[in-house]
matplotlib code that plots the C-alpha trace (Angstrom):
import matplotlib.pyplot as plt

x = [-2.3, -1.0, -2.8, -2.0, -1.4, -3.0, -2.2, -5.3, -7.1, -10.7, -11.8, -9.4, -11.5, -8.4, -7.6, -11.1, -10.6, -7.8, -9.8, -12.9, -10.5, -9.2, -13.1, -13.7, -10.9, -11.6, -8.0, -7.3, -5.5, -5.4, -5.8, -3.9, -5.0, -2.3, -3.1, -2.0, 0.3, 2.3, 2.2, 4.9, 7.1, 9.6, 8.6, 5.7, 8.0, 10.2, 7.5, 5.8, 8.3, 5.3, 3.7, 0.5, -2.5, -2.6, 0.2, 0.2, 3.1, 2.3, 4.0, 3.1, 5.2, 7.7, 6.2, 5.5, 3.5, 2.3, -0.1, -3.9, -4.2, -1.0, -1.8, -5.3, -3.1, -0.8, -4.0, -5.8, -2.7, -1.2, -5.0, -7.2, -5.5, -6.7, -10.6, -11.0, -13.6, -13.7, -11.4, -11.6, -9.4, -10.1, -7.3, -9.1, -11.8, -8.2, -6.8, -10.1, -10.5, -7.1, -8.3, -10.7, -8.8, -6.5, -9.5, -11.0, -6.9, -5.9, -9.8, -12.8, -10.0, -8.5, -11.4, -13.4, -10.4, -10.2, -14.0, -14.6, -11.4, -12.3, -16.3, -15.4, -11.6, -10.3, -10.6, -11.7, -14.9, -13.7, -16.4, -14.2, -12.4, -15.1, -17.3, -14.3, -14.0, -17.7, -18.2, -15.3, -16.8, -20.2, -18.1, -16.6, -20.3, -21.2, -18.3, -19.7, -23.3, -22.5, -21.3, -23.8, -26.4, -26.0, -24.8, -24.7, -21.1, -18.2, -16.4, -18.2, -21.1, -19.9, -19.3, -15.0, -12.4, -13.1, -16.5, -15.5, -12.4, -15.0, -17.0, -15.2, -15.0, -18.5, -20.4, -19.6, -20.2, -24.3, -22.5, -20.2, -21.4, -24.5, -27.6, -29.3, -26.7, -28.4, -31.4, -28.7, -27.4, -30.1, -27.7, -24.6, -27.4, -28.4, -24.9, -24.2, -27.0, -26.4, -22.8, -23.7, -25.9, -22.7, -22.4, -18.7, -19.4, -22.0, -19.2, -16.5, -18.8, -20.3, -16.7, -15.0, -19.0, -17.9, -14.5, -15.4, -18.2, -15.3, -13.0, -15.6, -17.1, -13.2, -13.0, -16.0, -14.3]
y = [16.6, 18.0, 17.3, 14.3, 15.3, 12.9, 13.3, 12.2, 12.6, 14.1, 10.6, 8.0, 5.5, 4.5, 8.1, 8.5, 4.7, 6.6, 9.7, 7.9, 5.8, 9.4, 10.6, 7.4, 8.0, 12.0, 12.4, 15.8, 15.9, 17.9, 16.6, 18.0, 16.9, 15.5, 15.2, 11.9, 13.8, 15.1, 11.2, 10.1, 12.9, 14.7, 15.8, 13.1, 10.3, 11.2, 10.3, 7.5, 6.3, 3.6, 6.8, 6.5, 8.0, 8.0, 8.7, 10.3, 12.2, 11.8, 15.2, 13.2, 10.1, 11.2, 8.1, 8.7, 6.0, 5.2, 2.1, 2.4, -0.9, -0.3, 3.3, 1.6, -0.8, 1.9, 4.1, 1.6, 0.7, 4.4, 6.0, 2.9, 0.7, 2.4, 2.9, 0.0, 2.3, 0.5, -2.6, -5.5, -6.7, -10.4, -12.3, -14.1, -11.1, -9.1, -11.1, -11.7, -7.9, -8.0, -10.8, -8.4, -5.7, -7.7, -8.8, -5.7, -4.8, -7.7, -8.2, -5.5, -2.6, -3.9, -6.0, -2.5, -0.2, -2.7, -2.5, 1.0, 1.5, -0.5, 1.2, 4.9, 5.4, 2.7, 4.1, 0.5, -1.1, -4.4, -6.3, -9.6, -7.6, -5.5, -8.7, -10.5, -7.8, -6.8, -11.2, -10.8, -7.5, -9.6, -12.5, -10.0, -9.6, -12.6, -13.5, -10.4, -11.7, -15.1, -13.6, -10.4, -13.1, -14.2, -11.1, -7.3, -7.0, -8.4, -9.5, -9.8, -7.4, -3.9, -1.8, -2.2, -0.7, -4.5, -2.9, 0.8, -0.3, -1.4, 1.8, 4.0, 1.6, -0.1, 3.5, 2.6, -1.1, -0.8, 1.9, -0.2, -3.7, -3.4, -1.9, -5.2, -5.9, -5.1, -7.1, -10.0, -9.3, -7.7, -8.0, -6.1, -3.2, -3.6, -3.3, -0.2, 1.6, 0.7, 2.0, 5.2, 6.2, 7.1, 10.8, 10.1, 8.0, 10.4, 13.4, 11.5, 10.4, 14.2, 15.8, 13.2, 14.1, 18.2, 17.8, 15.9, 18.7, 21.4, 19.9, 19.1, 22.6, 24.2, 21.7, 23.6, 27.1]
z = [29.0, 25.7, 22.6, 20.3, 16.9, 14.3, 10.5, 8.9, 5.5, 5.0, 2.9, 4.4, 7.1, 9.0, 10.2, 11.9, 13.3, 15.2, 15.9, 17.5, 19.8, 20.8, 21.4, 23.3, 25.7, 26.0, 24.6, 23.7, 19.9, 16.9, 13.5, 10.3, 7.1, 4.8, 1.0, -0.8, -2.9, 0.6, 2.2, -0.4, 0.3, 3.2, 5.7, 6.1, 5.1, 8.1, 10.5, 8.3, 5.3, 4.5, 3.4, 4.3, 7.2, 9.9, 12.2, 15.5, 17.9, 21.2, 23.2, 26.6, 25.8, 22.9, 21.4, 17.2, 15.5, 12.5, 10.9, 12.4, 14.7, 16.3, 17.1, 18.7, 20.7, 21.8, 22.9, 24.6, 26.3, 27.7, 28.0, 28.9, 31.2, 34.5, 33.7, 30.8, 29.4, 25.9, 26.9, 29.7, 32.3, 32.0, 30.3, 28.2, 26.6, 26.4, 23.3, 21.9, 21.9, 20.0, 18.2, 16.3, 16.2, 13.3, 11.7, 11.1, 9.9, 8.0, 6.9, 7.0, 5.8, 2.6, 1.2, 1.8, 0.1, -3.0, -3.5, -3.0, -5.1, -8.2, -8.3, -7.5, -8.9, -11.1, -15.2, -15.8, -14.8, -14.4, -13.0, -12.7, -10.1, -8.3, -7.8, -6.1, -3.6, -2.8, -2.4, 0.6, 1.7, 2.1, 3.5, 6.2, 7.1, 7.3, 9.8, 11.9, 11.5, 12.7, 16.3, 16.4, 15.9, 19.2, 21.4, 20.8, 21.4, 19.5, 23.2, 26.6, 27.4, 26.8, 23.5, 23.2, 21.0, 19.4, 17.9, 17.7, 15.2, 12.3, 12.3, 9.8, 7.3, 8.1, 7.3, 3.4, 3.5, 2.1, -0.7, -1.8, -0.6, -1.8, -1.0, 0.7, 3.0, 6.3, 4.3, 4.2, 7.8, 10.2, 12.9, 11.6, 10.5, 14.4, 15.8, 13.8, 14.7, 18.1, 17.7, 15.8, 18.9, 21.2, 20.7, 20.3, 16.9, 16.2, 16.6, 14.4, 11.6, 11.6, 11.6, 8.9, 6.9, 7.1, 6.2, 3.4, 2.8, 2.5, 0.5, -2.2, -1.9, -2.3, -5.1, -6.8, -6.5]

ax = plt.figure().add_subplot(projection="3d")
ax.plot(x, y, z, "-o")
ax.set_aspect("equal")
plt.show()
C-alpha cells in the first residue's frame, strides 16, 4: 500500500483526529505540515478551497479529501470494513458510531476552538465571550458523562473510531475548560485515560507534543 499523504498543522487538533484513525488502522501515510498563512493560498486551495487542515490524497484510490469527519468516514469505510477493528458490523451500533462522529464535529470541535481561541489568541479578554464557550465546552462533558456513566465505551463494548474522534481535542479540555473538569465529570477523566493507554493514542499525542516542541524551539532561534 502506498502511503497516504495528510496535510496537517503542528497545533491544529483535527489533523491528528485524522492521523490517529490512520495509526488505528496501521495505514501507512506521511504528514506535511502546512502553516495557516499557506492554507488560504494556491497550491493548498486547489486541494481544499475551504482553506483549512486537514486534507488527505489517497495514491491507492485517487480519492483527495478534505474536512476531518469525512476523511474518518472515508477511512473507516476503504481501511476498516473487512476487520472492523475500531467500528461494528451491527446496523444499529453502525449509525450510532456515526451518530458521534457529528457530535464530536458539529459539537466537541468548535465549542473547544472558540474557547481556546478567545483565552490564548483573541487581543481582547472578553469574558462575556470566553464564559459562553467554556459553559458549552462543560456542557459537551456533561453529554459525554451522562453515557460514560453507565459503560466505558461511547457505542457497544469495544473502543470505536466513535471514542477515538474526541481525543485530540479532549487533551485541552481541563486547559481550557477548566482545571476541575474531571472533578466535575470522573467518568470522561476515566475514558481518557483509558483511551490514552493504546500505544497508538499514546504515539499521536507524543508526535503532535514534539512537533509542537520544534516549532516553538525554531521560534526561539
Amino acid at each position: 500500500m502506498k502511503p497516504i499523504a495528510l496535510y496537517s498543522h503542528q497545533y491544529g487538533p483535527n489533523p491528528w483526529k485524522v492521523a490517529l484513525i490512520l495509526e488505528e488502522l496501521n495505514i501507512p501515510y506521511e504528514t506535511t505540515f502546512v502553516d495557516f498563512a499557506s492554507v488560504k493560498q494556491e497550491p493548498f486551495t486547489l486541494l481544499n478551497p475551504n482553506g483549512r487542515l486537514p486534507a488527505i490524497e489517497d495514491p491507492n484510490t485517487g480519492i483527495k479529501l478534505w474536512e476531518s469527519g469525512a476523511i474518518v468516514e472515508y477511512l473507516i469505510d476503504q481501511y476498516d470494513s473487512t476487520e472492523h477493528k475500531i467500528s461494528h458490523t451491527s446496523t444499529p451500533e453502525t449509525y450510532f458510531t456515526k451518530q458521534w462522529l457529528f457530535f464530536q464535529v458539529s459539537g466537541q470541535a468548535p465549542y473547544y476552538g472558540q474557547a481556546s481561541w478567545f483565552q490564548r489568541m483573541h487581543p481582547e479578554k472578553v469574558e462575556s465571550v470566553i464564559d459562553r464557550y467554556v459553559n458549552e465546552m462543560r456542557r459537551i462533558n456533561a453529554v459525554l458523562e451522562s453515557v460514560l456513566s453507565t459503560r466505558d465505551w461511547l457505542v457497544g463494548d469495544k473502543c470505536t473510531y466513535a471514542d477515538l474522534s474526541f481525543v485530540a481535542w479532549q487533551r485541552w479540555a481541563p486547559k481550557y475548560g477548566g482545571d476541575d473538569l474531571y472533578e466535575k465529570y470522573p467518568h470522561v477523566g476515566a475514558w481518557m485515560k483509558r483511551m490514552e493507554a493504546r500505544p497508538t493514542v499514546r504515539k499521536t499525542l507524543e508526535d503532535q507534543d514534539r512537533a509542537i516542541a520544534e516549532v516553538e524551539a525554531a521560534a526561539k532561534k
